[in-house]
C-alpha positions in Angstrom: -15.2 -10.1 23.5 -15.6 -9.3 19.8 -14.2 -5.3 20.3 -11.5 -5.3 23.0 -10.0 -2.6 21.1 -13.1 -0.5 22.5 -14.9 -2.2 25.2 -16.1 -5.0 26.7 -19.5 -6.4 24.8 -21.4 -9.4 26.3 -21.7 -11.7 23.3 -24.9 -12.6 24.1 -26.0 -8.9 23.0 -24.3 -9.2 19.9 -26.4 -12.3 19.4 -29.6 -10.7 20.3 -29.2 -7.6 18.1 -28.4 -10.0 15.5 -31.5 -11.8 15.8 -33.7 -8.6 16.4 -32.4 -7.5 12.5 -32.8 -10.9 10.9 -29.0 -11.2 9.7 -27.8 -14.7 10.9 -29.4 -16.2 7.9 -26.8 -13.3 6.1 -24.2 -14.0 8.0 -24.2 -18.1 7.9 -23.9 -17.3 3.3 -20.9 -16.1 3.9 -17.6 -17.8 3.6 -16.4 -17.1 6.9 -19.0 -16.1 8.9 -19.1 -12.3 10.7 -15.7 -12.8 9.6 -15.5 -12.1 6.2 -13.7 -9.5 5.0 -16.5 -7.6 2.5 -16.0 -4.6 0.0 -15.7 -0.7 1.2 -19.0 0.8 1.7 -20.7 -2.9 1.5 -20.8 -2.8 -2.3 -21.5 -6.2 -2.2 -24.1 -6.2 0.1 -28.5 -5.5 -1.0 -29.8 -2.7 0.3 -32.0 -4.5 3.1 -28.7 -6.0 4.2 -27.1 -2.3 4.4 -30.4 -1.1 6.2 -30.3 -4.0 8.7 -27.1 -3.9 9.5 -27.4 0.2 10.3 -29.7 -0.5 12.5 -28.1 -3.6 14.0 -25.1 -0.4 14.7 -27.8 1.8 16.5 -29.2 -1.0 18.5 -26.0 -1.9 19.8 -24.7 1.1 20.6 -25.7 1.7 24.2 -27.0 5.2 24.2 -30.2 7.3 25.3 -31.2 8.6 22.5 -31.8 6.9 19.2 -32.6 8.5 15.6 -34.5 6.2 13.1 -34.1 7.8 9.4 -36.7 5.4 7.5 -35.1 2.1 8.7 -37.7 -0.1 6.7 -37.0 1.6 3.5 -35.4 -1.2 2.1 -37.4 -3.8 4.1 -40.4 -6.2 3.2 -43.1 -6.4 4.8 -42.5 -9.4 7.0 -39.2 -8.0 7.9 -40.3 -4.9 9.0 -42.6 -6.2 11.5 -40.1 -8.1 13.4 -37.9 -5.8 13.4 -40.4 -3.5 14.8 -41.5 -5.8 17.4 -38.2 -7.6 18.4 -35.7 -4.5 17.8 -37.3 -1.4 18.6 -40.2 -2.3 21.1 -38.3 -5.2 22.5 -35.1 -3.8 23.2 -35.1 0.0 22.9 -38.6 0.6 24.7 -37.9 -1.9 27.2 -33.9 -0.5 28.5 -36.0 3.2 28.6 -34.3 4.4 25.5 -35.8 7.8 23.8 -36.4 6.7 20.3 -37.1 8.8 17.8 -38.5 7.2 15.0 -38.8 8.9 11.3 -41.4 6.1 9.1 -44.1 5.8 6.3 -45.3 2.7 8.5 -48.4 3.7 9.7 -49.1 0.7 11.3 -46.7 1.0 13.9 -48.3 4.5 15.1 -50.5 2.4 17.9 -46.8 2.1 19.5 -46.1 5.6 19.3 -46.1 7.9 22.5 -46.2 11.0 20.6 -47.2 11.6 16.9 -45.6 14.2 15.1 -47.4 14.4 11.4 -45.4 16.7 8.7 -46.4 17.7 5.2 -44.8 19.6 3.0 -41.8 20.4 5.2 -44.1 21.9 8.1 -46.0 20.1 11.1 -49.2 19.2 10.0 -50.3 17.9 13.2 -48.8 16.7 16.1 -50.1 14.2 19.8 -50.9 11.0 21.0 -53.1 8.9 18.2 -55.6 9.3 20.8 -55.3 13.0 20.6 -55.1 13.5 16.4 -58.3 10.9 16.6 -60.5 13.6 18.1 -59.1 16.6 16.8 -58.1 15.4 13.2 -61.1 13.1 12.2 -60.9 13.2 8.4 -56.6 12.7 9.2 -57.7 9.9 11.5 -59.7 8.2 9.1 -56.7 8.5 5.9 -54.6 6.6 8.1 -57.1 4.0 9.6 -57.5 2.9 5.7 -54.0 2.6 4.9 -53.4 1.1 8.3 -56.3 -1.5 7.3 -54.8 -2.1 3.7 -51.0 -2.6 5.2 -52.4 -5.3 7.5 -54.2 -6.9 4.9 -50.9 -7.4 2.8 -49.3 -8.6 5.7 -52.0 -11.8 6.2 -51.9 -11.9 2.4 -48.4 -12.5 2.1 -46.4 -15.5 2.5 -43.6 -15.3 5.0 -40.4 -14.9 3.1 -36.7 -14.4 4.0 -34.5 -11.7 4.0 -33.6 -11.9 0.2 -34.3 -14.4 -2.6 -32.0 -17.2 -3.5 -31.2 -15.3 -6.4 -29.6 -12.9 -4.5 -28.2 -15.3 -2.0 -26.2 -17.3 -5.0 -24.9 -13.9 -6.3 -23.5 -13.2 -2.8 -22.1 -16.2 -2.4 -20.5 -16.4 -5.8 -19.0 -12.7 -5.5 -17.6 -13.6 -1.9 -16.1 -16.8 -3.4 -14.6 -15.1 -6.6 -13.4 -12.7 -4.2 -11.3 -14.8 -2.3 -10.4 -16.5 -6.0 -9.4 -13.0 -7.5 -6.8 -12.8 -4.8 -3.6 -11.8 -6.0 0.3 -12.8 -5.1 0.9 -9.4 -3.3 -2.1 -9.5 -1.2 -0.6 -12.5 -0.3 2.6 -11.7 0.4 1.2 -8.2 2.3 -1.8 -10.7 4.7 -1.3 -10.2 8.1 -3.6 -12.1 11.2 -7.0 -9.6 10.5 -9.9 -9.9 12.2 -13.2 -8.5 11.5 -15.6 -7.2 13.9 -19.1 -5.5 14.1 -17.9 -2.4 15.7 -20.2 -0.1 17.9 -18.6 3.0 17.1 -20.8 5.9 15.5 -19.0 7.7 12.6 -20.0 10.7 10.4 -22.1 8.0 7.7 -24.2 6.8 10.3 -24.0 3.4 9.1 -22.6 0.0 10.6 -19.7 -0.7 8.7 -17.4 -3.6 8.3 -13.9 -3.3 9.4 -10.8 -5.4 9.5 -8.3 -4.0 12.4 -5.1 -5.5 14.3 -7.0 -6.2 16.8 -4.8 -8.3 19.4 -6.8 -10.4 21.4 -9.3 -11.6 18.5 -5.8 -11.7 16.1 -3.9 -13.6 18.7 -7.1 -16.7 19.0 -7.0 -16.1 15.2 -3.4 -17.2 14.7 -3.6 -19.7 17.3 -6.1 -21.7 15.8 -5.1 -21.2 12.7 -1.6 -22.7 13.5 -3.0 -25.5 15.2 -4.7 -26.3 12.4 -1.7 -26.3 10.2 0.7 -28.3 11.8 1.7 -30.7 9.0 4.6 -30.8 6.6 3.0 -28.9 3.5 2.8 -25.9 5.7 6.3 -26.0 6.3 7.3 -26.2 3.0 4.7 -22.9 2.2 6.3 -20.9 5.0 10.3 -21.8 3.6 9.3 -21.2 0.1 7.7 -17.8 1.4 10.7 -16.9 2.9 13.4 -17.9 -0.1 10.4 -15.4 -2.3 11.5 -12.7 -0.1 14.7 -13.2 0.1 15.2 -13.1 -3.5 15.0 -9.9 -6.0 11.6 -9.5 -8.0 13.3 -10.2 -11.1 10.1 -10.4 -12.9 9.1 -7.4 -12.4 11.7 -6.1 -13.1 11.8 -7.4 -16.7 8.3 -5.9 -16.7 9.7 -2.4 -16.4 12.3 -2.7 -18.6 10.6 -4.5 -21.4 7.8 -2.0 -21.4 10.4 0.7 -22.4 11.7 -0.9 -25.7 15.1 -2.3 -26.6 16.2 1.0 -28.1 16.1 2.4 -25.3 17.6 -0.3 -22.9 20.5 -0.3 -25.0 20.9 3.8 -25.4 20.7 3.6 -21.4 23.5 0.6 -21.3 25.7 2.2 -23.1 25.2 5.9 -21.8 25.6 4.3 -18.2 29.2 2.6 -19.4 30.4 5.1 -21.0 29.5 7.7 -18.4 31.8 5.6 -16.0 34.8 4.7 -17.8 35.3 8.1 -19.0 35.0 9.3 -15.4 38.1 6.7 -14.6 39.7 7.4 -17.5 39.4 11.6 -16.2 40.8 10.1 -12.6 43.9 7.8 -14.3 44.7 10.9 -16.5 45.2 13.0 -13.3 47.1 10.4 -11.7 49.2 9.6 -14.5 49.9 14.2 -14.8 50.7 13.9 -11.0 53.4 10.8 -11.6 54.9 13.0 -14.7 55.1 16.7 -12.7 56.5 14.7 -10.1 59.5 12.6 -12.0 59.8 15.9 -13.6 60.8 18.1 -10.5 63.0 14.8 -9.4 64.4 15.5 -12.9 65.0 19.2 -12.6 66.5 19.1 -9.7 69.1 16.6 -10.5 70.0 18.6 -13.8 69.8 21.7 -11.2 66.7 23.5 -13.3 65.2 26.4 -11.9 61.8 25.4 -13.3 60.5 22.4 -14.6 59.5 23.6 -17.8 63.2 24.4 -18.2 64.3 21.1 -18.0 60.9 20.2 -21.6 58.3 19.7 -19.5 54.9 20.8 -20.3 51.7 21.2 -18.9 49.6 21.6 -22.3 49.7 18.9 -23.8 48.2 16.7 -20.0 45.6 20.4 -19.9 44.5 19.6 -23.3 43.3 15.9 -22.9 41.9 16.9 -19.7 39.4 19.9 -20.6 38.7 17.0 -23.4 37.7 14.3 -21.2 35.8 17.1 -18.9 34.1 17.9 -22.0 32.9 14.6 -23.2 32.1 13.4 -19.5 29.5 16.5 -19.5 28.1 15.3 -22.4 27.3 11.9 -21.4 26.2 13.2 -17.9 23.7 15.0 -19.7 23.0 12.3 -22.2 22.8 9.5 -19.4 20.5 11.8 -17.4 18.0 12.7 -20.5 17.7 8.8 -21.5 17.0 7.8 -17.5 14.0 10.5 -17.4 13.1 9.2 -21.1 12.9 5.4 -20.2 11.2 6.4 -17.0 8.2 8.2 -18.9 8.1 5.9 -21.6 7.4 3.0 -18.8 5.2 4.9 -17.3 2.5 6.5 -20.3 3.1 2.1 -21.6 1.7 0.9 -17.9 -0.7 3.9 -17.4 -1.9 3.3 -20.7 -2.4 -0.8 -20.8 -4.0 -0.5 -17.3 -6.6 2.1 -18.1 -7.6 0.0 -21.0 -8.1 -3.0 -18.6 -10.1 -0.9 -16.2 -12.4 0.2 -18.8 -13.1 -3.6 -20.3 -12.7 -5.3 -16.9 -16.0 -7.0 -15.9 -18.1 -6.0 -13.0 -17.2 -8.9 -11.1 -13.9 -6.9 -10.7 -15.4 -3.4 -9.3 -17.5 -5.8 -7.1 -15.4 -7.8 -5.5 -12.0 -5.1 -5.1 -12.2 -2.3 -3.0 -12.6 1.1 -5.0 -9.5 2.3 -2.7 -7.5 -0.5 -3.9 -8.1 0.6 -7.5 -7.9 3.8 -7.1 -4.2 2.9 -5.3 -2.8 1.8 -8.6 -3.4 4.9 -10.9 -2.4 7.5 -8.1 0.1 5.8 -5.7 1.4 3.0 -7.7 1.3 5.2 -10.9 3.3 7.7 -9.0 5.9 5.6 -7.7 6.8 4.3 -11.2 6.7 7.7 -12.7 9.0 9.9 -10.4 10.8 7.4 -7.9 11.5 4.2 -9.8 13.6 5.9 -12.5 15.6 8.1 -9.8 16.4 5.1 -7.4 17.8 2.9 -11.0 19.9 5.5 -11.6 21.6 6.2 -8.6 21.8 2.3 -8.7 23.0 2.3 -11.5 25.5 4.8 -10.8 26.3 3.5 -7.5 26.7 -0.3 -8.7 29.2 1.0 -11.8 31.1 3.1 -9.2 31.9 0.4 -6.7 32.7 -2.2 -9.8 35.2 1.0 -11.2 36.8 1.2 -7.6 37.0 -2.1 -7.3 38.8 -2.4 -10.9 41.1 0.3 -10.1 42.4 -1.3 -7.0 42.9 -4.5 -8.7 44.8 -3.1 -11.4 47.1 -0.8 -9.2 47.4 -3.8 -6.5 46.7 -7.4 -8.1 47.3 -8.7 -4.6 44.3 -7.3 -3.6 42.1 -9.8 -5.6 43.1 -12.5 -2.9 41.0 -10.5 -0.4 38.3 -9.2 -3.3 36.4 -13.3 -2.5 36.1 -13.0 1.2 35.1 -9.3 1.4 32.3 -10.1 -1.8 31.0 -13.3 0.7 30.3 -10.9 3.6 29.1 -8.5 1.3 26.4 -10.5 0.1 25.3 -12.1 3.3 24.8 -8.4 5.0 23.0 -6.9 2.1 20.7 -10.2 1.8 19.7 -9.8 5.6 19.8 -6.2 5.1 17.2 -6.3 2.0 14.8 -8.5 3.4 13.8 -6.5 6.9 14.4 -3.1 5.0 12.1 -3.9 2.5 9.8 -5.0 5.5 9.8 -2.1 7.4 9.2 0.1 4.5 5.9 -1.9 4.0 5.2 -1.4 7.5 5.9 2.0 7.4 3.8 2.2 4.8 1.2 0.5 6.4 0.7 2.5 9.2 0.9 5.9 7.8 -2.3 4.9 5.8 -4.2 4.2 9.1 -3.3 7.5 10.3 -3.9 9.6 7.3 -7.5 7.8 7.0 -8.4 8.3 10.9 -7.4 12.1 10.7 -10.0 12.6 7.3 -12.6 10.4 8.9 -12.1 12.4 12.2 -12.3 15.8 10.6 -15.3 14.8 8.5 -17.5 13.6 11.3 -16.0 15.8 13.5 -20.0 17.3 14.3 -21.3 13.3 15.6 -17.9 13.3 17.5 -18.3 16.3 19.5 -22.2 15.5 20.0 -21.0 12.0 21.7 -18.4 13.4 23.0 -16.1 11.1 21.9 -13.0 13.6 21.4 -11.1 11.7 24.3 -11.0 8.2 22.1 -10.7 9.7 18.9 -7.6 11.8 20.3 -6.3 8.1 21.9 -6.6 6.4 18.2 -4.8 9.1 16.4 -2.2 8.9 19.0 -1.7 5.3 18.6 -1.3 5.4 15.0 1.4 8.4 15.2 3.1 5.8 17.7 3.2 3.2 15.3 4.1 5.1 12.6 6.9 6.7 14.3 8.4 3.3 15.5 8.3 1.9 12.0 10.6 5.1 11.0 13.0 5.0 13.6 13.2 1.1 12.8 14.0 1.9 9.6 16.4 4.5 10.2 18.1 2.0 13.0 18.7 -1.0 10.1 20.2 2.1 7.3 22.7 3.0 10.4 23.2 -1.0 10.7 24.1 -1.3 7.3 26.3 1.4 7.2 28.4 0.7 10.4 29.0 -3.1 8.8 29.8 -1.3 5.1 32.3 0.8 6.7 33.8 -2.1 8.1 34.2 -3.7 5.4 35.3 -0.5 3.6 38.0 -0.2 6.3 39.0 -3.7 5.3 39.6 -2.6 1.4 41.4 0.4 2.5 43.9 -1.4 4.7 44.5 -4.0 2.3 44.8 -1.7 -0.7 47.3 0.9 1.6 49.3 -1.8 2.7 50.2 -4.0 -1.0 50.2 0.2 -2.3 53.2 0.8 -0.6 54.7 -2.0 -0.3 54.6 -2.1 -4.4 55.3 1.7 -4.7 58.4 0.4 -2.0 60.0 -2.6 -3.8 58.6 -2.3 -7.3 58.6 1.7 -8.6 54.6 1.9 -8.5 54.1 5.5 -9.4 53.1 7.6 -6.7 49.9 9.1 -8.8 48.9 5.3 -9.3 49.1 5.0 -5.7 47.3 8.4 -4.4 44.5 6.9 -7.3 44.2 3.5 -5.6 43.7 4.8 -2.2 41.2 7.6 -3.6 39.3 4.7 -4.2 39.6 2.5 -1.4 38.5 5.5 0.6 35.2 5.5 -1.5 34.5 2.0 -2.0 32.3 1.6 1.3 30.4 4.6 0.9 29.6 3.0 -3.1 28.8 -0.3 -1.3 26.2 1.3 1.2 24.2 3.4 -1.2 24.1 0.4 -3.6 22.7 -2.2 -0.8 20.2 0.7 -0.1 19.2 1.4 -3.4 18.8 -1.9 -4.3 15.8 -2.3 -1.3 14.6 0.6 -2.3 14.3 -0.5 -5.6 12.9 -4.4 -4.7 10.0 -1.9 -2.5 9.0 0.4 -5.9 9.1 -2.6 -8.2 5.9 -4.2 -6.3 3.9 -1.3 -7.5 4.7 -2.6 -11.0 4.0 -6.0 -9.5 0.4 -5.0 -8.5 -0.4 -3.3 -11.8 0.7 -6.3 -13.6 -1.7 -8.2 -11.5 -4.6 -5.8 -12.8 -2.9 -6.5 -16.1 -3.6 -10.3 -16.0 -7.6 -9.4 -15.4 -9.5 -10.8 -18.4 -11.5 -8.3 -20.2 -15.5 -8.7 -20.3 -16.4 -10.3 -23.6 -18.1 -7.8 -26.0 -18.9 -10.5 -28.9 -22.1 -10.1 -30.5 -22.6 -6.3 -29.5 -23.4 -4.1 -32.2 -20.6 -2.0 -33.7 -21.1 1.9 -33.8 -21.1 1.4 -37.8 -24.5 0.9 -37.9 -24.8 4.7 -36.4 -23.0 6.0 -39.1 -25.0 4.5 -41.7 -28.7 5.8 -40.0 -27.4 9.1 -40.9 
């Protein structure tokens, strides 16, 4: 069955309709058969394949009535006839199907049961040939002669084939480049397709192409394609596959960042640094005020002072260095914040800019062999993400990475015992958020992935929504857009299951530092004289260190997911231009003048 997704189709149908329109010899050019994965809208295909292959839909389609719009348009003259003769008379007029039949073919009119003859938008004449032959002579005879002159061209002409081995090599040379021009995220994103002639009528009216999930064709897809790779190289493919995912797209990366200058990366550096110590140095001052107020009331009230600015302590000089720190750590805030947004749009108007320049010199090869959808994808989506979501999700990395490393610090320098414990907690740190990366960043893909689906079948629906309702059809199409909702929705609450997984193992380890740090805290503060505003500081942070640690690992996926929008515009980076050498130069304009 080549549409299980559908219905059940005898594959020797399939086989006849493909005979009756004269596209085997089509099919067997291409790389993988009725396989092949073509261009949108078959921009790769002629126009007499696009006509055959329309009517190869409508003779499929198992309905009652049929509408013909021109179908030999784009034919010659040879295959005309046998589509005529082994499409519509053989297997329309013989399973009783109303055909109605809309031609400049007046040859075929002997076949006609009913003539209907229009001129200038009205009915000039209408009734069996038999019928217009008595009542229309002078009509009669105007088509008799061009009747006489098409058959002549017919015995004249030699039989030829579908289209010229011209066309035939350009074919197969823009399938091949096709599957050349593939790039390393396609790869990374393939999944088991399958293509299949579908028998579905949509609002164009044309057969189309289409690559679904199908699982019964995918499942004898993956199957044999397994069995034919059972040797060692695969397995050495599949592990290096898997250590790609595993690991951060550090090119990319370096992409982004290099495209918005070192004057830049280094304002940002030291914005971000400075940002963060200041905010521990605003904590430490607190905690060093709390330890002085509080030796001071010990003081006061072994000297028996009323008050504890009695006993020459003040709070103005600790105020004073405070509202300064406050001050400064507004400044930077705003100063971190204006070179994040300033990076972002610098990295974005340098990308934007060298891929529209590629567009524009790319060769045709390019626009013939890449789905316009896919190109379209990098200015708007892609363009997108690295303009409004790449430069928030590096600086609440950023932020959250510099955080945990502060809290971290500060625990370390309150308790030094805690370092002991810092190695073990880091090793089961890294393992979670290395299996937490790889199948976040997965389901977001897959996410992803099936909210296009839906958002295409809901336009497509409510564009054809006329040839739906004439079918009637609204059952299936109702059925489809509930299976995509389904699969949508179960790639979100996956997702939202593995953020809840990493946080329940982050607050464990989180509970880990806070034990640790509360238990060498006191025990210092007990036998050693550790302040007690030292100690309220150390646990401050231990408190926060988990939450720091769950928003980085996230973050960081989140960040690996954006950054392969800058990998797929780099890969429209790397097309080579079309070579303009020996064109003339606009000068010459000028000078006419």
């Amino acid at each position: 069955d080549l549409c299980p997704h559908l219905y059940s189709v005898s594959l020797c149908r399939y086989n006849t309709v493909i005979e009756a329109c004269s596209l085997q010899p089509d099919i067997d050019i291409l790389p993988q058969g009725d396989q092949t994965e073509i261009g949108e809208r078959g921009i790769i295909l002629s126009g007499g394949q696009k006509q055959r292959i329309s009517v190869a839909r409508a003779l499929y389609q198992q309905t009652h009535v049929v509408f013909l719009d021109d179908p030999f348009s784009a034919l010659d003259i040879h295959l005309s006839d046998h589509l005529m003769q082994d499409g519509i008379l053989k297997l329309l007029r013989e399973e009783k199907r109303t055909v109605v039949l809309v031609t400049h073919k007046l040859q075929y009119l002997p076949h006609a049961d009913w003539i209907i003859a229009m001129k200038d938008g009205t009915i000039q004449t209408e009734g069996t040939l038999k019928d217009i032959q008595n009542s229309e002579p002078e009509l009669f005879k105007q088509w008799k002669t061009l009747m006489n002159r098409q058959d002549r061209e017919f015995k004249t002409e030699t039989v030829a084939e579908s289209m010229t081995d011209l066309e035939r090599k350009n074919l197969r040379r823009a399938m091949y480049s096709r599957e050349a021009l593939r790039t390393e995220e396609d790869e990374e994103e393939a999944a088991f397709f399958i293509c299949a002639l579908y028998c579905l009528p949509c609002a164009g009216g044309t057969l189309i192409w289409t690559c679904t999930m199908s699982p019964a064709a995918g499942a004898i897809l993956a199957f044999d394609q397994a069995v034919e790779s059972l040797d060692s190289e695969d397995d050495d493919n599949m592990s290096q596959v898997m250590r790609q995912r595993a690991t951060i797209p550090w090119r990319s990366c370096g992409t982004y960042l290099s495209s918005a200058g070192l004057l830049l990366l280094t304002l940002l550096l030291l914005s971000q640094l400075l940002k963060h110590t200041l905010m521990v140095a605003i904590d430490y001052w607190l905690a060093h005020w709390t330890s002085h107020v509080i030796t001071a009331k010990i003081d006061a009230n072994a000297h028996n002072c009323t008050l504890v600015k009695d006993c020459g302590f003040s709070h103005s000089w600790y105020l004073s260095v405070f509202s300064m720190l406050c001050c400064l750590g507004i400044v930077l805030c705003l100063a971190t914040s204006v070179t994040v947004e300033w990076t972002g749009l610098k990295v974005a108007k340098e990308l934007h800019h060298n891929l529209l320049n590629k567009i524009i010199l790319a060769p045709m090869r390019l626009f013939e062999t890449t789905p316009l959808g896919s190109i379209l994808n990098r200015f708007s989506t892609d363009t997108n993400t690295i303009d409004q979501h790449i430069p928030t999700t590096l600086e609440c990395l950023s932020r959250s990475t510099l955080l945990c490393l502060s809290a971290l610090g500060v625990i370390s320098y309150v308790t030094p015992v805690f370092l002991i414990t810092l190695l073990p907690l880091a090793v089961a740190c890294y393992f979670i958020q290395k299996y937490f990366r790889v199948a976040s960043r997965d389901l977001q893909q897959l996410e992803d992935a099936t909210q296009l689906p839906l958002l295409s079948h809901f336009s497509e629906t409510v564009e054809g929504l006329t040839t739906i309702r004439a079918l009637r059809y609204e059952p299936r199409f109702r059925q489809r857009l509930l299976q995509f909702t389904d699969a949508n929705n179960i790639a979100s609450l996956f997702l939202t299951a593995a953020n809840r997984w990493l946080e329940v193992r982050m607050e464990y380890v989180g509970a880990c530092v806070v034990l640790v740090a509360a238990v060498a805290s006191i025990t210092n503060s007990l036998y050693n004289q550790l302040p007690p505003g030292l100690v309220g500081l150390g646990l401050t942070y231990a408190l926060m260190v988990s939450n720091y640690m769950n928003w980085m690992v996230r973050n960081l996926a989140d960040m690996e997911v954006q950054l392969g929008s800058v990998k797929r515009i780099n890969g429209l980076l790397k097309t080579e231009p079309e070579n303009y050498e020996g064109l003339l130069s606009t000068r010459w304009l000028a000078s006419t003048r």
